[in-house]
C-alpha positions in Angstrom: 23.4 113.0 40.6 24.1 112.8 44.6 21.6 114.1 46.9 23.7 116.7 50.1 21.8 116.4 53.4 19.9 119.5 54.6 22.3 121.3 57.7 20.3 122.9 60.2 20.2 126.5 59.9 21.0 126.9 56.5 19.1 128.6 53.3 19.0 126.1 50.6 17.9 127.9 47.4 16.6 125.0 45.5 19.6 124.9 42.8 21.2 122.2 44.3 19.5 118.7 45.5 19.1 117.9 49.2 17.3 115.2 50.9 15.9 117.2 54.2 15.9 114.0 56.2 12.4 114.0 57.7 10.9 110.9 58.7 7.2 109.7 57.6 4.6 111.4 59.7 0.7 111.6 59.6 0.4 115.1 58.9 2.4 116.9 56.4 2.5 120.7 55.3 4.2 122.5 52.6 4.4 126.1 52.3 7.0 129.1 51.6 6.7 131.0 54.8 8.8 130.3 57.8 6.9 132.3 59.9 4.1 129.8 59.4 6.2 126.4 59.6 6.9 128.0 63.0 3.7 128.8 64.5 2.5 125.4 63.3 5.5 123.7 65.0 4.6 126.2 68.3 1.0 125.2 68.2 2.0 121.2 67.7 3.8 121.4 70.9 1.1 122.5 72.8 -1.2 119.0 72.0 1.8 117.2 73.7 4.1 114.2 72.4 0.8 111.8 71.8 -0.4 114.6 69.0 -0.2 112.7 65.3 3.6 112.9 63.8 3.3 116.7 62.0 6.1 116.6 59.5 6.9 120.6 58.2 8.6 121.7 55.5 9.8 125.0 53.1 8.9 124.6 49.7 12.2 126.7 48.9 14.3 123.6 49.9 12.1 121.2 47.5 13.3 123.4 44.4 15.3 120.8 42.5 13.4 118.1 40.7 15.4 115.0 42.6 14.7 116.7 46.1 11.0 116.3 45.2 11.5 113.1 44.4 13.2 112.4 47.1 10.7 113.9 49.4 7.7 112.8 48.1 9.1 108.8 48.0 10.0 109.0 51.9 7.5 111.7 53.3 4.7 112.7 51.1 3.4 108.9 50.2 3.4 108.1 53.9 0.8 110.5 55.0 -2.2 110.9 55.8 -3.0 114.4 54.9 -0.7 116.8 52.9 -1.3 120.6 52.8 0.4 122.6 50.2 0.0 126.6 50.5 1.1 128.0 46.8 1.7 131.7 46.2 1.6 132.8 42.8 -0.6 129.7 41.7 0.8 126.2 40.5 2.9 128.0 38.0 5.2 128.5 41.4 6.1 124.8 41.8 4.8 123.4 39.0 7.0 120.1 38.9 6.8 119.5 43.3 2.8 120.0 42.9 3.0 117.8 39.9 4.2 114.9 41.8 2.8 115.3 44.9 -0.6 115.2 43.3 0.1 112.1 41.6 1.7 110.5 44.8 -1.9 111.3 46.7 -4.1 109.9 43.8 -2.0 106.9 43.9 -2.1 106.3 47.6 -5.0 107.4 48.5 -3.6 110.3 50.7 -6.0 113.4 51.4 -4.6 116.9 50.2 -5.2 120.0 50.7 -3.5 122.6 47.8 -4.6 126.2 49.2 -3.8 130.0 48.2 -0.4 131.6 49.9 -1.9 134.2 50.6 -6.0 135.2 51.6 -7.0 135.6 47.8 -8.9 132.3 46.1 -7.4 130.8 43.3 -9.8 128.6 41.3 -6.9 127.0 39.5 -5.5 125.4 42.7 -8.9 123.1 43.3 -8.8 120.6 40.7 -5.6 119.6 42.4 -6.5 118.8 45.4 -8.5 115.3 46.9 -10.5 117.0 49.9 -14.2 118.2 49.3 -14.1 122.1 49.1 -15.5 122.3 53.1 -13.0 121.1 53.6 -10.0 122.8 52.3 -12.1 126.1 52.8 -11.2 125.7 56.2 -7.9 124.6 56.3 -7.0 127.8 54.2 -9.1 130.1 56.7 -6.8 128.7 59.3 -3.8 129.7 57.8 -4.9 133.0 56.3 -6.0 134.3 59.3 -3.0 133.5 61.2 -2.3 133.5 64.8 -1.8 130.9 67.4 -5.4 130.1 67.9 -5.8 129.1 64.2 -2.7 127.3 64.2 -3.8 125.1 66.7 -7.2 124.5 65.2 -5.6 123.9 62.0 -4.2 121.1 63.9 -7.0 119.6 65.5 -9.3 120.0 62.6 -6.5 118.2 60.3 -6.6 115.5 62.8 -10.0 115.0 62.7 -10.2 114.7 58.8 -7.5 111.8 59.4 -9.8 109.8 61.7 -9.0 111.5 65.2 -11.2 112.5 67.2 -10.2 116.0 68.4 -12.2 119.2 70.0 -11.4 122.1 67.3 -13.2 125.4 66.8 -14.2 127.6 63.1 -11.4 129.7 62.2 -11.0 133.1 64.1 -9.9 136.7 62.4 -7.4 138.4 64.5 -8.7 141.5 65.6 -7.5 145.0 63.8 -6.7 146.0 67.5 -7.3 144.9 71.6 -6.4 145.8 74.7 -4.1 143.8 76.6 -3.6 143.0 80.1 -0.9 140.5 81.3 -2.7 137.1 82.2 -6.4 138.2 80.9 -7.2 136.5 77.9 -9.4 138.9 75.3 -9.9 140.9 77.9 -12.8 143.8 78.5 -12.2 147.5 78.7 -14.1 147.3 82.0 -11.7 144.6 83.7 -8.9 146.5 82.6 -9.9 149.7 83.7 -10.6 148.0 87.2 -7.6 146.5 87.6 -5.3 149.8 86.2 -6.9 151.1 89.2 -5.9 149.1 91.5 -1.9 149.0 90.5 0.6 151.0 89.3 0.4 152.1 85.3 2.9 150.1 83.5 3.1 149.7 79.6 4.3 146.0 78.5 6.7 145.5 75.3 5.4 144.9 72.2 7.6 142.0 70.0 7.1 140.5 66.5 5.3 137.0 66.8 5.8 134.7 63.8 1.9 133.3 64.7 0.8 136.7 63.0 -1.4 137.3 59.9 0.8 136.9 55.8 4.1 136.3 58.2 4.2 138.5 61.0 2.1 140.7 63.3 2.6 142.1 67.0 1.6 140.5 70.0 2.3 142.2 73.5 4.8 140.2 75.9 5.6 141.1 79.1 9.0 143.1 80.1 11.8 140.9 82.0 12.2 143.9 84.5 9.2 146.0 85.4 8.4 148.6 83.4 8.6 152.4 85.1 5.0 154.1 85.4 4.4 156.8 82.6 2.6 159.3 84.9 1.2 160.8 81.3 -0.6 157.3 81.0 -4.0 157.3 82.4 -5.4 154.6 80.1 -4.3 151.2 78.7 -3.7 151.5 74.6 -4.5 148.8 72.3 -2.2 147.5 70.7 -2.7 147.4 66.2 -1.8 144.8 64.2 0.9 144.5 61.6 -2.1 143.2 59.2 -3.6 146.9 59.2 0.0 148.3 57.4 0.3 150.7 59.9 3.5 149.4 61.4 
């Protein structure tokens, strides 16, 4: 059987095997949600090109048996630390946890095999290497969501590698806040003072793919300035796609 290489921009459905072409990094993570692989890869380029080698992956590409094997002989057995996020329990990728367990226990690698989604799943801990501290943590990152988490995901991964990096517990995104361009969590109070002292504008609100279970809303600034709502005498906070609501 011959392997096909993964194209860029393509949805592999795991019926046919590909070899996705990654090199070895330090750092690997494994999970079914994009929107995750992407706020990982957002929050990695924030540390800079000296930040350890993050190596990302969907587990919907690793759905044949020889592109596991594949994977795991070039990427998995290289690392350092290996984070699988399963929804719907082993059971899901029963053969691609199989071996990436062994490959671990055989190289001494640390991994992490956490719950897709915010629910525990006591089935998944006998499979993994790291102490349940650990792995608590890592799966409060993820589960939480959001840029923030991402980014101490990162540096709290590092650290269990051997690195040395600043990283704080994991934070829940807030049901709602109030937003003000350039303020960072900001107060009702410094809002309020600075709608007084310009015009009323309302910013747009996008999708982010840093958001809790795959998507949320975070407010980003209009390209043209937005015209003042005369009906608006207060800034509105802005909900969460976490709540259902939206």
């Amino acid at each position: 059987m011959h392997l096909l290489a993964a194209k860029p921009g393509s949805i592999a459905d795991g019926s046919e095997a590909v070899d996705l072409g990654q090199s070895p990094g330090d750092i690997v993570v494994l999970t079914a949600a994009d929107t995750e692989l992407a706020c990982l890869s957002a929050a990695c380029a924030g540390f800079g090109e000296n930040f350890l080698r993050l190596r990302l992956a969907n587990l919907l590409q690793l759905g044949h048996n020889l592109s596991v094997d594949t994977y795991v002989d070039d990427v998995v057995s290289r690392a350092k630390l290996v984070v699988v996020r399963l929804l719907g329990g082993a059971g899901y990728w029963r053969y691609g946890i199989e071996q990436v367990h062994a490959a671990c226990r055989r190289e001494g690698i640390a991994l992490a095999v956490l719950p897709g989604d915010d629910k525990p799943d006591a089935d998944l801990d006998g499979l993994s290497t790291l102490p349940e501290e650990a792995r608590g943590r890592l799966w409060r990152y993820l589960a939480e969501g959001g840029i923030e988490n991402a980014r101490g995901f990162l540096a709290y991964a590092a650290s269990l590698i051997g690195h040395d990096l600043p990283w704080a517990e994991p934070r829940p995104l807030l049901r709602a806040g109030l937003y003000w361009p350039d303020l960072r969590h900001p107060s009702f109070g410094e809002i309020e003072r600075r709608w007084n002292q310009t015009e009323a504008t309302l910013p747009n609100v996008s999708p982010s793919p840093c958001g809790r279970k795959g998507g949320g809303l975070a407010p980003q600034d209009p390209d043209q300035q937005a015209k003042s709502d005369p009906r608006l005498d207060k800034p509105l906070p802005c909900p969460s796609r976490k709540e259902g609501r939206i």
